[in-house]
Every structure is written in C-alpha cells, then in structure tokens.
N, C-alpha and C positions, 0 to 999 in steps of 0.2 A: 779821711777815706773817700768822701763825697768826692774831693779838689783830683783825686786820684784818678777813679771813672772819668773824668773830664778830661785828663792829661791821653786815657785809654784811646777817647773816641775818635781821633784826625788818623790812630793806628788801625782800629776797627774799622775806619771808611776806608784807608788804604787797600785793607785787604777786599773788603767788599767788591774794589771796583777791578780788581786783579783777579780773583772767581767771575766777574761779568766777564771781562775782556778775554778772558780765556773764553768759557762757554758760550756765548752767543755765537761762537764757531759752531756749536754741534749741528744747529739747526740751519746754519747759513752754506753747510756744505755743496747741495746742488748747486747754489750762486757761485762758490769759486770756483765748483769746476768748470761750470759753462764758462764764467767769466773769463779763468785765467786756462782754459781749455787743457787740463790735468785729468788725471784717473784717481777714481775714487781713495784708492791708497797713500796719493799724495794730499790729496783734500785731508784725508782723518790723520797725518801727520802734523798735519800744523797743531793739531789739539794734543797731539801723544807730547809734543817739545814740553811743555811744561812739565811734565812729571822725568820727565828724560831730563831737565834741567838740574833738577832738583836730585837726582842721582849722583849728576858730575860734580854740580858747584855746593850743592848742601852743610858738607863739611866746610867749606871753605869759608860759606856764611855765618857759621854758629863760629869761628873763628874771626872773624871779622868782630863779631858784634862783642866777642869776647876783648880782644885786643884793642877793637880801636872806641869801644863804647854800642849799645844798641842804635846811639842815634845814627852813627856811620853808617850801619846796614840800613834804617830807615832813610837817611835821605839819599843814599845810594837806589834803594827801590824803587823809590817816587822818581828819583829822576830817568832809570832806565826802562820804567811801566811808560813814563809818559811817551819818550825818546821813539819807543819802540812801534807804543800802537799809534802816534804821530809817522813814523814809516809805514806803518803797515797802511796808514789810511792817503798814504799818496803813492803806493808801490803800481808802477805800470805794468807790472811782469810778474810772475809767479816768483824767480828767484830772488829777483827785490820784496816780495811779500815776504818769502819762506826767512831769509836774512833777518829780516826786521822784528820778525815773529819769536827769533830765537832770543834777539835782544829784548824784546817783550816777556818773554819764558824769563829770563833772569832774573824779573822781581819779583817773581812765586818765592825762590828758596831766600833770597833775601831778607825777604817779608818775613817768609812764618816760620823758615828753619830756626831763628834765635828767641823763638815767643818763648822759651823759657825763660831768658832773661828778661823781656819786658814782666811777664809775672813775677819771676823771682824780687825784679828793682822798684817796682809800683806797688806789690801788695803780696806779705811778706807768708801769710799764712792761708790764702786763697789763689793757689797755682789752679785747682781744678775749675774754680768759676773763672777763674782769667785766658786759661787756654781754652777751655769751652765755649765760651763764648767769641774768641778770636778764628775758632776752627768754625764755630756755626756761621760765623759771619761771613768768610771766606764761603761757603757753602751756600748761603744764602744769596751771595754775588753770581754762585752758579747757577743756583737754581734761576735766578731773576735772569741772566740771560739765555739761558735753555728757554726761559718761555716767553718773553717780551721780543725775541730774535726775528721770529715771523711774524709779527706784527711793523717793527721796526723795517724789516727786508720790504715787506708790502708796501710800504711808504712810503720808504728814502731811496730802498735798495741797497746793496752790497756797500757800495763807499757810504752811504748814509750812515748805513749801523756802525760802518768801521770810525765815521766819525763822534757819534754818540760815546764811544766806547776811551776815545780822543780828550773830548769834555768831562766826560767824567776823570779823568788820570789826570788830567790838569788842576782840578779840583781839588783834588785826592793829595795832588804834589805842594799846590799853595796851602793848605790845611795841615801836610805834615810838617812843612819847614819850620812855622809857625807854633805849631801846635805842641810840638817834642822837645822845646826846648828846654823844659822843667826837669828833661829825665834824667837820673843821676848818672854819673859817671864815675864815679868814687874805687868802682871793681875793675877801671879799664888794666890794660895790659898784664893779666894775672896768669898762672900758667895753668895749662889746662891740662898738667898731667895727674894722671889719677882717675878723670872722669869716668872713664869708661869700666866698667865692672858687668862681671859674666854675667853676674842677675839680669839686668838688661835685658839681654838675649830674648828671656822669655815675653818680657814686653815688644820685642821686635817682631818676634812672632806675631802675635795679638794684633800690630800693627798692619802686618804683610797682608793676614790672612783677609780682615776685614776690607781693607782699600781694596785689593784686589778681585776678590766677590765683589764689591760694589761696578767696579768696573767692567768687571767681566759681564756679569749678568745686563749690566743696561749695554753695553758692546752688543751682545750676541740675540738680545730678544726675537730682534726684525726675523731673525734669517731663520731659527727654531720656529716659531709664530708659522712662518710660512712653511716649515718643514712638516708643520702640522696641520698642512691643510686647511689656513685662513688666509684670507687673499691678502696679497704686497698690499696694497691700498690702506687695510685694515691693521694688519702687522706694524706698516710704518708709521702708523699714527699713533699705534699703541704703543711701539715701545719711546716712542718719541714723550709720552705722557708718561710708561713708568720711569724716564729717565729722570724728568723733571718732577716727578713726587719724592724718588727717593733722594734727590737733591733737597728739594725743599724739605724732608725728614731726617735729613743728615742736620742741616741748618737749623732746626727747630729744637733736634734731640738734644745736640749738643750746647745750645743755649740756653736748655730747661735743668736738662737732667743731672750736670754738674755740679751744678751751683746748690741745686737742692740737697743732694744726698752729701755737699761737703756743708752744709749752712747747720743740717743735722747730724753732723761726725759719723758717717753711712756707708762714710766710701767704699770696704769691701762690701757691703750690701749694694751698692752702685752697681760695681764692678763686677759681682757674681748676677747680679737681677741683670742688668744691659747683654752680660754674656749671652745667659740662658736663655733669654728672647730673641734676641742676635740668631744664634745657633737654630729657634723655633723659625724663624720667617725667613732667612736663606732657604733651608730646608722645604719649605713650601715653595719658594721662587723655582728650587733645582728643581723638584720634582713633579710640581703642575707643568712647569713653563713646557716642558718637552710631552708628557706623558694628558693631562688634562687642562689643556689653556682655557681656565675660564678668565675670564679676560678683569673682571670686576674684582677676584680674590686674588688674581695677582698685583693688580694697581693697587690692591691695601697691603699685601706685604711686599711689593717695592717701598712704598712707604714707611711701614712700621722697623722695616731691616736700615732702612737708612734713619729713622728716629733712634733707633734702640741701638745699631752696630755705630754707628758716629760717636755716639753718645760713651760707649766704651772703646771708641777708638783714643777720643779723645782725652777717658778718662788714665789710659794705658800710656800713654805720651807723658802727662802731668806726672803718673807713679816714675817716668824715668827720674826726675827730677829729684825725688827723693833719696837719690843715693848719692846727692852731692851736698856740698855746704854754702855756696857761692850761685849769684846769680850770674857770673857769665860760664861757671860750668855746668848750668842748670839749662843755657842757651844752648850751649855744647852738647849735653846729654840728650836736647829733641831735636837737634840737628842730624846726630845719630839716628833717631829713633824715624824720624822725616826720610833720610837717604835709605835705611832698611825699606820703610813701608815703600818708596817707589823703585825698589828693587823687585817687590814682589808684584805692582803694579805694571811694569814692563817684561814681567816673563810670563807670570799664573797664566793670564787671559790669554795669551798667545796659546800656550800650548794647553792647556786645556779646557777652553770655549769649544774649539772644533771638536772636541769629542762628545759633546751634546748632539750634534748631528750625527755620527757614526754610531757610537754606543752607548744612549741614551743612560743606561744605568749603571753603569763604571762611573761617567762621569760624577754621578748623584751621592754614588757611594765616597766617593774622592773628596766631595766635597763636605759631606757630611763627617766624617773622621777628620778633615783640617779643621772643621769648624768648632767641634765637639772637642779637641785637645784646646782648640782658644777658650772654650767654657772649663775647662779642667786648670787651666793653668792661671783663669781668675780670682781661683785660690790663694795660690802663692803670688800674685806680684807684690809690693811694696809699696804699702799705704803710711807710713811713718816717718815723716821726712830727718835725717840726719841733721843733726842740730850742730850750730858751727863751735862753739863750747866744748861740743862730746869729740868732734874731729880734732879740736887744738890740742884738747888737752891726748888725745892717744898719740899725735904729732910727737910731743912732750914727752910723752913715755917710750917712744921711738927713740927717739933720741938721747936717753937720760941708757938704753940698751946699747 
C-alpha cells in the first residue's frame, strides 16, 4: 500500500501545479490587462476557460482514460499543461495568450476528470482518501497561487510569474512520464455502458451546488463589500484574502476530512457532518457579506465553507463511484459528476451573484434552500460500493432470463 502512495505522488504534483497555473491568474489580473490592454471581462476569462474546459472535454477525458488506460490521460495532461503555459509565457498579444490558455485549460479535465480510475486502480477500497486528497491538492495548487501571485508579480512581473508557472509544468511533466509507469492497465478498452444510473443525479447536485457557491461568493465579494459602504481599497483586499482562505480550506478539508471518516467506516457521518456545516457557513457568507460585513467572521467562514463544503464535495464525487464495479467506469462516473459540477459553475454565479446587489434577500433565501436540500439529500447518496462478484453474478442471472 506504502509502494502505492508513491506511484500517487508525480499525479498529486501534476495536479498541484495545474490549480497554481490556473490561479495565479486571479491576482495577476490588473498586469494582463495593462499589459495586454483588454477589459476587465476579458482578463477574468482566461480563468473562467478551465472550468468551461472541463464542461466540453470532461466526458471525453473519463473516456480516454477508460479506453486507452489512465496513463493516456496522464501523459496527455502533462504534455498539454506544459505546451500551454510554455505559450502562455512567450504569447506577444492577448490572442496568442487567450489560445494558449485554452490548450493550458485542457489538462484540468484530463487530469482530475478520470481520478476515479487512478483510485479505483491503486487502491481498491480507499476511493474517498484518494480522491480527497487529489481534489485538496488541486486546491491547494490554487490556493498557493491566489497568494504567492503578488509576490511573484512584484518581482519578476507578469512573464516572470507566467514563467514560474512554466517550471513548474515541466517538472510536473518529467515526474509523471516517469513516475506512472507502474499504473495497471489490465481494465483498458472496457465498455462503459451502464455507468451512468439516475442515483447519480443527486450527487450532481451536491456537486453543482457547492462549486458554484464557492465561486460565486469569492467572484462577487469586492463588489457587495463595496455596495456596503467599505471603500474599493478595502473590499479588494478582502476579498482577495477570503478568496485565498477558502482555497486554502477547500485544500486542507478535503485532505483531512476523507480519509478520516473512511479510516473509521464514517462516511455517511462524513457526509451528513461536512453537509450540515457546509450549509451553516455559506449561510453566514450569504447573509453577513451583504447585510453585516464584519470583515474577520467572514474570512473564518470563507474558510470553514471551503474546509467543510470541499471536503463533502469531494466526498459526494467518490459515492459516485460506488455505483459501479470497474475502475475505468469509476473514472467515467467522476467525469460525469466533474462536467455536472462545472455546469453549475458557469451558470449559478452569473445569474445569481448579481442579485446580491439588487435584492439582497431573495438572493439569501435562494441560496439557502439550494444549500439546505444538499444537506437533505446527504441522506441518501451511496456509501456502499457495488462489488464486482454481486455485478457478475446478476449479469448471470440476466442472462440465464
């Protein structure tokens, strides 16, 4: 098992340095637009392509890693992470950046859409410490460049950071070639019909809701902040900090919280505890951030909503898994459950961030009945993974009908 964690970690820095390269965008936004002389809209797109990525090619990923092995989609990732943020750090023009950015975006779904399958193939009965810790690492890639970005800017500048960002993917590319080569292939080319099962559904929810609140609320701080009469100065730096706490609690939850309550066969206790918290400290972000911005109880629960909502985001991704028998339709099943959650990532925040500015408590209410059916429906998801025995043998009795 030890040999195993080892074979984990050249995947676990992959994704790390793919959460950096994404996010050190957030904070380097002013630099590209002076730089490459755009509008603020176009700047906070190059950070939206990653999850827009992950919409279009996701399916396609968890089918790759199904069909052609997990390592295809890993060394596919590392080559098009590095490919990409190598263009992005010689682009002369905004189009050549935006280009290159999107071939950058391509190794998000590649990467984490088929972590089922790396759980499912490395470690046979610990899906929720495997993807947990593979989601907090990504996260912790994010957090690390949400806050190291203006430091880096201050020093190198915009190509500097975009260069750091360069070295690391390179790193990341020579340690997975390398490093993945143990990983079985035994389940390649298998068919993935079947996977999908309407139980699901409700895990997709679970998924939507939570990404989406995390996004939305670090999106919209600044502009609430200031709608409540605390100066831009002050707003932008706060929400610039709670963006980067609930990054860094997203990273932390899901690296902790997993593995513990599966180590003590806990998971629906997981999964109704992470809800119910989840559900407490959104609810505090909705309704201070607009109505009482104290500025210190909401930097703790941006934090604790990205500790405790990560932590059941990720535990709600691994229950997909449990409704299959097979680890490349287990890669399949969070490829799904990946393309739901940034479906609700590209729609929630748009249409209903701006109604924190207009109608403070509509919005509050909205979010608290999404949030609150995610705690209702931690009930039921599917903590018992289908055993490949119990599958053959009803195959069997299909067939014998």
């Amino acid at each position: 098992m030890a040999g195993n964690w080892g074979k984990l970690a050249p995947y676990l820095f992959l994704l790390f340095t793919i959460g950096f390269g994404w996010f050190i965008l957030s904070p380097l936004v002013p630099g590209i637009l002076s730089t490459f002389g755009v509008g603020l809209s176009l700047g906070v797109l190059l950070i939206s392509l990653y999850g827009y990525t992950m919409v279009v090619v996701g399916l396609l990923a968890g089918w790759l890693s199904a069909k052609f092995t997990v390592k295809a989609a890993l060394y596919s990732a590392a080559i098009i992470s590095f490919v990409g943020l190598l263009g992005r750090a010689l682009s002369p023009n905004y189009s050549v950046l935006f280009f290159f950015q999107i071939i950058a975006a391509l190794a998000y779904p590649l990467a984490m859409a088929p972590v089922g399958s790396v759980a499912g193939s490395l470690f046979k009965d610990k899906s929720h410490t495997v993807i947990g810790v593979s989601v907090g690492l990504l996260f912790l890639g994010m957090a690390a460049g949400s806050f190291v970005g203006p430091s880096i800017f201050s020093a190198y500048g915009l190509y500097g950071a975009f260069w750091v960002t360069v070295i690391l993917a390179a790193i990341a590319a020579i340690w997975t070639f390398f490093g993945i080569r143990g990983y079985p292939t035994f389940y390649k080319g298998r068919s993935l019909h079947g996977t999908f099962k309407v139980g699901m559904i409700k895990n997709w929810y679970v998924g939507l809701i939570i990404s989406s609140a995390s996004v939305m609320f670090g999106g919209i701080a600044a502009e609430v902040l200031i709608a409540g009469h605390i100066s831009a100065a002050t707003a932008i730096e706060f929400a610039g900090l709670f963006g980067g706490l609930a990054f860094l609690g997203s990273a932390i939850g899901a690296i902790v919280l997993p593995p513990l309550f599966e180590k003590y066969k806990q998971i629906r206790v997981g999964l109704v505890s992470t809800s119910l918290l989840s559900f407490v400290f959104v609810f505090t972000m909705a309704y201070f951030l607009p109505f009482m911005p104290i500025l210190g109880l909401l930097a703790v629960a941006y934090f604790l909503f990205g500790f405790f909502g990560n932590a059941f985001w990720s535990m709600a991704m691994a229950s997909t898994t449990n409704y299959v028998s097979d680890p490349a339709k287990a890669g399949f099943a969070t490829s799904m459950y990946s393309v739901a959650t940034n479906l609700g990532v590209a729609f929630v925040p748009v249409l209903l961030g701006p109604l924190f500015l207009v109608h403070a408590y509509s919005a509050v209410a909205i979010v608290a009945v999404m949030e609150f059916i995610g705690f209702l429906l931690a009930f039921t998801l599917k903590v018992n993974p289908v055993r490949a025995v119990k599958a053959a043998a009803k195959r069997r009795r299909r067939r014998r009908k």
